[in-house]
C-alpha positions in Angstrom: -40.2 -16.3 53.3 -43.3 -18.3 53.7 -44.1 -21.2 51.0 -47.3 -23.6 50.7 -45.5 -25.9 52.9 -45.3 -23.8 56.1 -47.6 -24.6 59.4 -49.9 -22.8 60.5 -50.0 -21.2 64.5 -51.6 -23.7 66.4 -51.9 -27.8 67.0 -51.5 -29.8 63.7 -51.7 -33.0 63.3 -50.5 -35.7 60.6 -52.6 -38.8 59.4 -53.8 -41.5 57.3 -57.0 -43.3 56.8 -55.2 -46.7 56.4 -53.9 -46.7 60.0 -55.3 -48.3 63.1 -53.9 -45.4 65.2 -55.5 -42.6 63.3 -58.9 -44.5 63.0 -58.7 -44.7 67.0 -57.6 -41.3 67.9 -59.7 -39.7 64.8 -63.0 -38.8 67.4 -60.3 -36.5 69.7 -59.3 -34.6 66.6 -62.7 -34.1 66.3 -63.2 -32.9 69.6 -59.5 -30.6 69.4 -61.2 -29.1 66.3 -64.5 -28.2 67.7 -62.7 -26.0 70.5 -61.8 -22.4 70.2 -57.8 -23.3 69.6 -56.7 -23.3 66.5 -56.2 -26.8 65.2 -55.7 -28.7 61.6 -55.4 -32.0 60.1 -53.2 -32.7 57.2 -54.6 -36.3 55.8 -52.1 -38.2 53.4 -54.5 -40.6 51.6 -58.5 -39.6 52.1 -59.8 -35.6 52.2 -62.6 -36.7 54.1 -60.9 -38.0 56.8 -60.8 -38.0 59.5 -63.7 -35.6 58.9 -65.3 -34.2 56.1 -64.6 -30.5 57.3 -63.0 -27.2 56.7 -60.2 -28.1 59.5 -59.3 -31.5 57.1 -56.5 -30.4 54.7 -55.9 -32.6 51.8 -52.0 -33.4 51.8 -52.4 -36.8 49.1 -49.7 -35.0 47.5 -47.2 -35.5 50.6 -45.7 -31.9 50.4 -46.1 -31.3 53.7 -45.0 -34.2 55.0 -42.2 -34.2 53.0 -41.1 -31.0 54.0 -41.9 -31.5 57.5 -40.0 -34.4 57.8 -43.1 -37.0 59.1 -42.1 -40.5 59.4 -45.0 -42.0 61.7 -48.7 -41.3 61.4 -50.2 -39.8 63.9 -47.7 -36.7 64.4 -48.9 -33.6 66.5 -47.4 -31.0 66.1 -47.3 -27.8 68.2 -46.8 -24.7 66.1 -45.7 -21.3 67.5 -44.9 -17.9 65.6 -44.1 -20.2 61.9 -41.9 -22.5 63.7 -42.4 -25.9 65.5 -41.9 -26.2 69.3 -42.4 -29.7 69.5 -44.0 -32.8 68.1 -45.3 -36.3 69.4 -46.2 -39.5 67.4 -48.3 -42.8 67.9 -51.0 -42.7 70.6 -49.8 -42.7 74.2 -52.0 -41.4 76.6 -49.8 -40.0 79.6 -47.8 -38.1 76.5 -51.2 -36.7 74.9 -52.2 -35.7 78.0 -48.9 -34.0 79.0 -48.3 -32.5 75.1 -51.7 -30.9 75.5 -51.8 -28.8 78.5 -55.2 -27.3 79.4 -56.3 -28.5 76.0 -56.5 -32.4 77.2 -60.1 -31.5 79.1 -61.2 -31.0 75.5 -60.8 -34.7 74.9 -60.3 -36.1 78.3 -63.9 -37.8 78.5 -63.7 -39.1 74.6 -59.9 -40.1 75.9 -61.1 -42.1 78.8 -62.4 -45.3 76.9 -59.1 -45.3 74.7 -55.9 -48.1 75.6 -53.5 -46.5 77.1 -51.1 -46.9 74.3 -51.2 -47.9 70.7 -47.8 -47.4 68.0 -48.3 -45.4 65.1 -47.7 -46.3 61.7 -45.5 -45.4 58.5 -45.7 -41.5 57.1 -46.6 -42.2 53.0 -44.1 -39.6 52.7 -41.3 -42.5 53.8 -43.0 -45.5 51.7 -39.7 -46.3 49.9 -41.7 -47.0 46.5 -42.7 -43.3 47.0 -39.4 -41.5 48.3 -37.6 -40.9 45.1 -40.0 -39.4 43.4 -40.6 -36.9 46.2 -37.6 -36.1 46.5 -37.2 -34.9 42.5 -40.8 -33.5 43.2 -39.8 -31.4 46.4 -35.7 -31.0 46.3 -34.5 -31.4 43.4 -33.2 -27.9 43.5 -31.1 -29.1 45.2 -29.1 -31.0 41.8 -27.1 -28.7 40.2 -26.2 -30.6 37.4 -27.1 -29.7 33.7 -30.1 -31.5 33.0 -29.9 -33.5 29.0 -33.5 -33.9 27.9 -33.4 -37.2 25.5 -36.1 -37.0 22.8 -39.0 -38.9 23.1 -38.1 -41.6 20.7 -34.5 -41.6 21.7 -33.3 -44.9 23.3 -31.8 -43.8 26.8 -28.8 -46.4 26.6 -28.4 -45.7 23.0 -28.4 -41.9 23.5 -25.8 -41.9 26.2 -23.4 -44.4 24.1 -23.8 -41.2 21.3 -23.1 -39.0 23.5 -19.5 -40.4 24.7 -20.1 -41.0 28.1 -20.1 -44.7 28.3 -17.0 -46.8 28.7 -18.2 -49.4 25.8 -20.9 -51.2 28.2 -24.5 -49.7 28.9 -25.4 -47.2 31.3 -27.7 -46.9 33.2 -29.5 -43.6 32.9 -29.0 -41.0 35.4 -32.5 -39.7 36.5 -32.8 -37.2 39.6 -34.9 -39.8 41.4 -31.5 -42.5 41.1 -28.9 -39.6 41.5 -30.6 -38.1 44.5 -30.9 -41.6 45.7 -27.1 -42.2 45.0 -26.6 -39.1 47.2 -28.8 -40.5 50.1 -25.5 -42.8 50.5 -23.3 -40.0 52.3 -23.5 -37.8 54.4 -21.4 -34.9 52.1 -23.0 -32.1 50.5 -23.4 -32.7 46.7 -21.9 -29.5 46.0 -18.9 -30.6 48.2 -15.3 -30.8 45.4 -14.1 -34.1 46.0 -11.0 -33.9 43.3 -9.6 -32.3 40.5 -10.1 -34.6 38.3 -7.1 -34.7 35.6 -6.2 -34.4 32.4 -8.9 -31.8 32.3 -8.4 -30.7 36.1 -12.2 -30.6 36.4 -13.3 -30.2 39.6 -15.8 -33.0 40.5 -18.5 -32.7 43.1 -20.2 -35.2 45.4 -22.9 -34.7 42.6 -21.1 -35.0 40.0 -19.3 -38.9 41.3 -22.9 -39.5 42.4 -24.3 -39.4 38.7 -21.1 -41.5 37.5 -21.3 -43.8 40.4 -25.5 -44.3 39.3 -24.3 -45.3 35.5 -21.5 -47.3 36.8 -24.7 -49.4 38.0 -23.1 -48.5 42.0 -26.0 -48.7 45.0 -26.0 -45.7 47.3 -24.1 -47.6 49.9 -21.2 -47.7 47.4 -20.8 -44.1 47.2 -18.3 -43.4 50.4 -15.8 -45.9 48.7 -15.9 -44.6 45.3 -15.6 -41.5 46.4 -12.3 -42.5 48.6 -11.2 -44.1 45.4 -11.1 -41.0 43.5 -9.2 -38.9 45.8 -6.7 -41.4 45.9 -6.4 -41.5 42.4 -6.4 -37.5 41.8 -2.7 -37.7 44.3 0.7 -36.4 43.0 1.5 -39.3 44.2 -0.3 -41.6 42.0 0.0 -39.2 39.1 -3.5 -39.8 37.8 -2.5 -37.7 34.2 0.6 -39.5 34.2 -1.1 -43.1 34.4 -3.4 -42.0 31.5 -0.7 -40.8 29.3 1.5 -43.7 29.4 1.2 -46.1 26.4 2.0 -49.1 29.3 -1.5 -51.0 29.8 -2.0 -49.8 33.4 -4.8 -48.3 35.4 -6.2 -47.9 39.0 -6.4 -50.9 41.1 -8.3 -50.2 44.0 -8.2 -52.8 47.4 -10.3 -52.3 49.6 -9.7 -53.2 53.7 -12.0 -52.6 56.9 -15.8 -53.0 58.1 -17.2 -51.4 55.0 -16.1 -54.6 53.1 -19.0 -56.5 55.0 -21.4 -53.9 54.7 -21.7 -53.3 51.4 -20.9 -57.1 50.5 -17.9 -56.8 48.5 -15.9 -60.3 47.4 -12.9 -61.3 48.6 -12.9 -64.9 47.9 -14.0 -67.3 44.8 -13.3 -65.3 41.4 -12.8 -62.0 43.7 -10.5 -60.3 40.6 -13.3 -61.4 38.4 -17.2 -60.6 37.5 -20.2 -61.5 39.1 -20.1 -59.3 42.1 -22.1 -55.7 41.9 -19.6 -54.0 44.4 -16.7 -55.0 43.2 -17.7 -54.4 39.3 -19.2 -51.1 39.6 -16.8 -49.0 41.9 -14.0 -49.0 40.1 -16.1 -48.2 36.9 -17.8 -45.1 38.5 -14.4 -44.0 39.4 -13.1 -44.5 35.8 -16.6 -43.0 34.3 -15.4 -39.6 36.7 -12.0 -39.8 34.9 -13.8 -40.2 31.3 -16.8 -38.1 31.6 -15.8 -34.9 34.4 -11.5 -35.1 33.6 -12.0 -36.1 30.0 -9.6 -38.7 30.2 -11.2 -41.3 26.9 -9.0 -43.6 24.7 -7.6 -41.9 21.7 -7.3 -38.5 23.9 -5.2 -38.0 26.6 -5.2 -41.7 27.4 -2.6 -43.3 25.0 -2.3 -47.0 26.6 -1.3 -49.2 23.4 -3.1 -52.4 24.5 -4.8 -51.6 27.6 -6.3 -54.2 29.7 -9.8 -55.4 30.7 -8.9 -53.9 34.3 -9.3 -50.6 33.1 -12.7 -50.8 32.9 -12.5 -50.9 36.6 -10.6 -53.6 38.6 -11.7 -53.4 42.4 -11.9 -55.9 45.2 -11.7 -56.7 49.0 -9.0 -58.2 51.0 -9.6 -61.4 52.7 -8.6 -60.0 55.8 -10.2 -62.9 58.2 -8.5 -65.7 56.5 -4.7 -64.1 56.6 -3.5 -64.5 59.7 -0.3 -62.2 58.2 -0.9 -58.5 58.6 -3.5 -56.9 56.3 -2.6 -54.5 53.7 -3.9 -51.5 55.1 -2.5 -51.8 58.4 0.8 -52.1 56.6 0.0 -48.5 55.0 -0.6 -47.8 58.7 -4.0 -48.0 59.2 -6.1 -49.5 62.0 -8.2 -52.8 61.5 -11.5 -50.7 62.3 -11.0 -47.6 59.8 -12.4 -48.7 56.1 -9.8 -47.7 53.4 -9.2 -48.1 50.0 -5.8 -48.0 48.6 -5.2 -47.2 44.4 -2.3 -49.0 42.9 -1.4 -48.7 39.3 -1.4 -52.1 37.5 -2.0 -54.0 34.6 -4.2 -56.9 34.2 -3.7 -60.0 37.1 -1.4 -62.8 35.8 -1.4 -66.3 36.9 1.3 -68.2 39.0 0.8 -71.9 39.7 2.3 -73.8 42.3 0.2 -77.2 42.8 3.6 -79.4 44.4 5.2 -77.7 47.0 4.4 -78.4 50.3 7.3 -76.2 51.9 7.6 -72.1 52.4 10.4 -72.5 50.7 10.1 -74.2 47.8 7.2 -72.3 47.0 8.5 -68.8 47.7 11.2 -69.6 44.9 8.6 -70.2 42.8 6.6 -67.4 43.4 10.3 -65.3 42.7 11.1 -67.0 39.4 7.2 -66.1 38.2 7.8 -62.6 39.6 10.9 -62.3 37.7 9.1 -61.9 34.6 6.9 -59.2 35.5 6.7 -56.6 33.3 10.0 -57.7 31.8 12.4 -60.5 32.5 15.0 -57.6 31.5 13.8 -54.7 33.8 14.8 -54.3 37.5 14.6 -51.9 39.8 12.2 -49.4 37.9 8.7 -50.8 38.7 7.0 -52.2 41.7 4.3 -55.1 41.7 1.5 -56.5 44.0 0.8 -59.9 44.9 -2.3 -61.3 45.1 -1.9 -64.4 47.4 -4.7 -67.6 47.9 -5.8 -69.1 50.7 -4.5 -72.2 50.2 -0.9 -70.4 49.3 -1.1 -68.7 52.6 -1.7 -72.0 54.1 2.2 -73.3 53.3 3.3 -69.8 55.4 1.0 -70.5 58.1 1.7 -74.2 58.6 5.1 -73.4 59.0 4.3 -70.7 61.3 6.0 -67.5 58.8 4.7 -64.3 59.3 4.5 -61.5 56.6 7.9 -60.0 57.4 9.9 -63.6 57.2 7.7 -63.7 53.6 9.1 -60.8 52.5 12.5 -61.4 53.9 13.0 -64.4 52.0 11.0 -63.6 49.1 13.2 -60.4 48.4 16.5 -62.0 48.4 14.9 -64.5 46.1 14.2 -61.5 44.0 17.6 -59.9 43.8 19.2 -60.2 40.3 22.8 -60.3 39.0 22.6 -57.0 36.6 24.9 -58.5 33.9 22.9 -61.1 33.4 20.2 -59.1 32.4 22.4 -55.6 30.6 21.4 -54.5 27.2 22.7 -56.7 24.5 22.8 -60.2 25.9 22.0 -63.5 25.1 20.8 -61.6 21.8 18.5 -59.6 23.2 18.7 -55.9 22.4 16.2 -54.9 26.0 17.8 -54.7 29.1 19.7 -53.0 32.0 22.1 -51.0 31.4 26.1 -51.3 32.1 27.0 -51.7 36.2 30.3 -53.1 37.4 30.5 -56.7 37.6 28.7 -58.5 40.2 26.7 -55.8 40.7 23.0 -57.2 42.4 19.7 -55.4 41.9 16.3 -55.7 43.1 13.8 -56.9 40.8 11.1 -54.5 42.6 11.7 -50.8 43.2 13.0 -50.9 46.9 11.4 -47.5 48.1 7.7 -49.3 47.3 8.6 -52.8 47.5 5.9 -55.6 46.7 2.6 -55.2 48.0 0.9 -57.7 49.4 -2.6 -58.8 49.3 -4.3 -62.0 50.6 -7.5 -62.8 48.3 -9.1 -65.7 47.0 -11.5 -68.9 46.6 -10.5 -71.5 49.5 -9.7 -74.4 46.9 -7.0 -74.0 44.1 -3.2 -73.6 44.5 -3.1 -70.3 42.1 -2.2 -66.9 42.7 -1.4 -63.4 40.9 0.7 -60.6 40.1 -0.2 -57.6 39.0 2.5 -55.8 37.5 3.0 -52.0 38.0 4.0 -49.2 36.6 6.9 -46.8 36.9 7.5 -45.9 40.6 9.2 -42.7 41.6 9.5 -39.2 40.4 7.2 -39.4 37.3 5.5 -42.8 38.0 2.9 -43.6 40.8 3.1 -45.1 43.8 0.0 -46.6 45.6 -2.4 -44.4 47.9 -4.3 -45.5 50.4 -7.5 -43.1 51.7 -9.8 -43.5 54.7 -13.8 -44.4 53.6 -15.4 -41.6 55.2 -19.5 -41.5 55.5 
């Protein structure tokens, strides 16, 4: 079916007044016009350029470029039976003269005092000022999300916080131009289903993590990761419904390993489990804005936490994989250095352990065990898991006494095993604990099947680290999940 947009049979070309290389080659459209073939100009900027004629079609309004996909002024454009056969760009005169055929006698003597070669210029149609608003002009058929009209006088921030869709900070609002600019940062089709998205089992679209991922504040380049975040999350393995059902204070926690890391400019060092960088604030937001606004998992509904934690409002950030010299995390969960990844643990808000004396591996892994003790619950073993955040200058004690991750974890985990009457239900006056096992029965403070995990993250001064306790592991808890980035 033909539209407004189509190309006539012929030679077309593609041009602007405000370029060098249209100026110069403007007298041979002249002369390809004045000859029997059919020929056309499509002019982005001035109608009367580069003639003031009936072959000169005004295209100010970039529809045709758009649609035809021009990205250098001047394009040619050969045209046969509705269709293009083939297209050049810029001036180059061996290529004219080869792209024209028979035609180039019609210019050859005007062609004759031109250089030999001269680069075209920048399409309008792929000005970046002007390539979101094309694209809602031209394609936004292509959205197929209900469109909310806000009333005039409405404030856009205000309206959505009415709505329900914000997680207690402003949004920002969702146009076609930013969403179809969110969705510029993948190569998935919108319409692609990502996840069901639980409690609701929604399905969510590219789209639809693409218009959470633009009021999380995300940049397109973000998308791929949030994305990967959510399908983790939406695992029977992680038990998304599960996590937002307990009344424990835990949520996602989402690490992120590989190139993408440097690409998008995610932190991994000074304050990296805190604010002040936009990657690492506003992906793990969009993912929990999917949760809230396409599962319907909000506070007071389905999601029952008692206390919560600020990390629900999205707690995200990169490994410092070039600082460890210990194995990272993701290769751990068995992934190569070179893949990007992002792997969701269920936690509750980072907790402090200091160590500013020890200048041994051992002395300060016993420390690290007696802090780790009281995750959770000085009285609960087994049951949960736990990851462990560790600094640079931590690490440093492990790698000036030369201990690799598996000698950590060696020593660390028989620091963490626990006589189970010392901690059974009733002593030293407290009602909490384990229950009844013979005497001298030990127990691992950290669920055995899922161990500790083990991150390496950090500013390069300060002898502080983390724990972030987890959740129930096993049948009816979560365990972490760890999913490739994929463009």
């Amino acid at each position: 079916m033909s539209s407004s947009f189509d190309l006539p049979d012929g030679l077309v070309a593609v041009v602007k007044r405000d370029c060098a290389t249209c100026e110069l080659v403007a007298p041979l459209l002249a002369e390809l016009a004045a000859a029997d073939e059919p020929f056309v100009a499509f002019t982005q900027d001035d109608p009367t350029f580069p003639a003031d004629a009936d072959w000169v079609i005004d295209d100010i309004e970039l529809g045709v470029s758009w649609h035809h996909d021009i990205e250098t002024v001047p394009t040619l454009i050969k045209v046969t039976a509705g269709g293009e056969t083939e297209r050049i760009v810029g001036w180059d005169k061996a290529r004219w003269q080869d792209f024209l055929g028979d035609r180039w006698k019609t210019i050859e003597t005007v062609a004759a005092a031109l250089p030999e070669f001269r680069p075209g210029c920048g399409s309008i149609s792929v000005d970046p000022d002007k390539t979101a608003a094309l694209a809602v002009k031209y394609d936004n058929a292509s959205l197929a999300s209900r469109r909310v009209e806000f009333a005039a006088a409405e404030d856009d921030i205000e309206a959505m916080f009415d709505r329900g869709w914000s997680d207690g900070l402003p949004l920002v609002p969702p146009t076609e131009a930013r969403v179809m600019a969110m969705l510029e940062g993948t190569s998935r089709a919108g319409a692609e289903v990502v996840a069901i998205v639980p409690p609701n089992l929604a399905e969510a679209t590219v789209e639809k993590v693409a218009i959470n991922a633009v009021m999380a504040g995300c940049r397109p380049e973000y998308l791929p990761v949030v994305i990967a975040g959510l399908e983790a999350i939406c695992t029977d393995e992680f038990n998304m419904h599960g996590v937002l059902a307990t009344t424990m204070s835990v949520g996602p926690v989402f690490v992120v390993n590989g190139p993408i890391r440097h690409e998008i400019g995610m932190n991994s060092g000074i304050n990296v489990l805190g604010h002040g960088n936009r990657a690492n604030s506003t992906i793990g937001r969009a993912v929990q804005l999917v949760v809230r606004n396409v599962g319907g998992g909000a506070p007071g509904g389905v999601d029952r936490s008692t206390q919560g934690n600020p990390g629900k409002l999205g707690l995200c950030f990169a490994e410092d994989e070039e600082g460890s010299f210990w194995t990272s995390y993701a290769e751990e969960r068995g992934f190569d250095p070179s893949v990007s990844t992002v792997t969701a643990y269920c936690g509750e808000g980072p907790r402090i352990i200091i160590d500013q004396l020890s200048r041994t591996p051992e002395s300060l892994t016993r420390l690290l065990a007696k802090a780790m003790l009281a995750t959770n619950s000085p009285r609960m073993a087994i049951g949960m898991d736990a990851m462990f955040v560790i600094s640079p200058e931590h690490m440093a004690r492990y790698r000036d006494a030369d201990w690799d991750k598996a000698r950590f974890r060696e020593v660390l985990d028989e620091e963490l095993m626990i006589d189970a009457d010392s901690i059974q239900r009733g002593r030293e006056g407290m009602a909490e604990g384990f229950p009844e096992l013979p005497e001298g029965t030990r127990v691992p403070k950290f669920n055995p099947k899922t161990g500790l995990q083990i991150v390496h993250a950090g500013g390069p001064a300060g002898l502080f680290s983390s724990v972030i306790g987890g959740w129930l592991t096993g049948e009816g808890g979560s365990v972490p999940v760890t999913k490739e980035v994929r463009p």
